[in-house]
N, C-alpha and C positions, 0 to 999 in steps of 0.2 A: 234764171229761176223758173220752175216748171210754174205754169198756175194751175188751179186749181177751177173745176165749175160747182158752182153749186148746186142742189140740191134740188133748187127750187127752176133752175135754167135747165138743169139735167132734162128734169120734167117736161119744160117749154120744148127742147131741141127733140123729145121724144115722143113728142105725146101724142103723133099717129101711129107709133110703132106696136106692135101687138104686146100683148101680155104674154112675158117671162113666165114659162114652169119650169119649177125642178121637184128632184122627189128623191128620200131615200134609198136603199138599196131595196126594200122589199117592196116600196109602193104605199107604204102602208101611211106614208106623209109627204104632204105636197107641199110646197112654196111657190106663191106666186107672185113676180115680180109688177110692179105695175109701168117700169121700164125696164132697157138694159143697163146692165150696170157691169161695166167689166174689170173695173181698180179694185184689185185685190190689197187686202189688208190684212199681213203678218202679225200675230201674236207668238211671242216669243218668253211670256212667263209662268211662272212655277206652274201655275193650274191650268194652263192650256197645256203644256206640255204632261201633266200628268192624266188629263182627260183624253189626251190625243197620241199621244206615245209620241211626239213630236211639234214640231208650229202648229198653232190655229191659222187656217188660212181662210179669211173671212172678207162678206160682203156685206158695206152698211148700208141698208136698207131699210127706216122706219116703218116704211109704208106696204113693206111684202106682209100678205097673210098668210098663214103657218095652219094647217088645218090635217086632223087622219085621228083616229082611231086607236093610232097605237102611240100617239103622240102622250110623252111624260116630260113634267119640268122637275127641276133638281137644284134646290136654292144651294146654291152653292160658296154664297159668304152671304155677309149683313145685308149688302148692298147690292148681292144680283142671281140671278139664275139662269140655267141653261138647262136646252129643249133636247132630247131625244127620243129616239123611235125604241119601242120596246121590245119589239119585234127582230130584229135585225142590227140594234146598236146606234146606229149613222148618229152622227151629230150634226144637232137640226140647228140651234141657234145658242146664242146669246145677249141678255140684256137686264140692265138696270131695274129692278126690282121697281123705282119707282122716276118715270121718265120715258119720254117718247124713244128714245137709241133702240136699236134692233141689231144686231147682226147675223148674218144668214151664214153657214160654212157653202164656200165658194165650188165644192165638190159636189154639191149638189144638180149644179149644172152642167150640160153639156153644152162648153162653151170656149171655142178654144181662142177667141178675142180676149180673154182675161189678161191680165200681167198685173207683176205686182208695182203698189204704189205706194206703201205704207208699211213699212216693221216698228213695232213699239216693243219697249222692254225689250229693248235690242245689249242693255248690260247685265241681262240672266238668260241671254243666247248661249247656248255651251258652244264648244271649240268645234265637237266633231260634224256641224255640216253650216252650212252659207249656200245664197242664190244667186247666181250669176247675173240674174235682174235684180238690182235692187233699186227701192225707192227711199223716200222720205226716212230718217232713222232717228228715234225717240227714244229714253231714259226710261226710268223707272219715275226716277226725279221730276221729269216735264210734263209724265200724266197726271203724274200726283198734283202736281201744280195747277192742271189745268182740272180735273175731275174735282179734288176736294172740294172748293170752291161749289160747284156746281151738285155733289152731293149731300152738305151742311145745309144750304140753301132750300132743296127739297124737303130734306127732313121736316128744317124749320118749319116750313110751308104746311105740310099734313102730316 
């Protein structure tokens, strides 16, 4: 079984290392990592696929800040919205409307330690492509189970 680090050890193991930039294709939006973070994580549903003409290939990162001028959000259901550059397209992020989660698209860097760790909504994957790396592989059903929970809860809250 692969393990896992977290989040908060990421940090410890890293935290002389410099600050991570990335940036869209025109410049016009930055991200700045506060470590490296190379475990990429595949989205494989309806609306990353319709946003992206293909997988969301993402990095979670709470804690990067997302900053530029040409930066626009785009609530994109009840519960979340997603960042891009106006200028140029690039898809900047995704995240939880109300909740610390961040995600960065992994494209943004130039980084060629990446590899993937994680595909979710791996049974609204269509037939015509698969990654020869692959990692961790998640339902539709498993996120549900794990997010609703976690979004009723918020609501509740405020």
């Amino acid at each position: 079984m692969k393990s896992r680090i977290s989040l908060s050890l990421k940090r410890l193991l890293v935290n002389n290392s410099p600050e991570i930039r990335g940036r869209c294709l025109c410049g016009g939006v930055s991200v700045s990592l506060p470590f490296a973070v190379h475990d990429v994580g595949v989205c494989h549903c309806k609306m990353c696929r319709q946003w992206t003409s293909g997988p969301w290939l993402a990095l979670q990162v709470p804690d990067a800040v997302v900053e530029g001028d040409t930066l626009v959000t785009f609530k994109a259901s009840s519960f979340a919205e997603r960042g891009f550059c106006s200028r140029c397209g690039a898809h900047i992020f995704h995240r939880p409307v109300n909740g610390p989660e961040l995600a960065v698209s992994a494209g943004l860097f130039d980084d060629k330690r990446q590899f993937i760790d994680r595909e979710i909504f791996v049974d609204s994957q269509p037939p015509h492509y698969g990654f020869e790396n692959r990692g961790s592989r998640r339902t539709a059903f498993s996120m549900a189970a794990e997010w609703l929970p976690k979004l009723i809860w918020r609501r509740l809250k405020g």
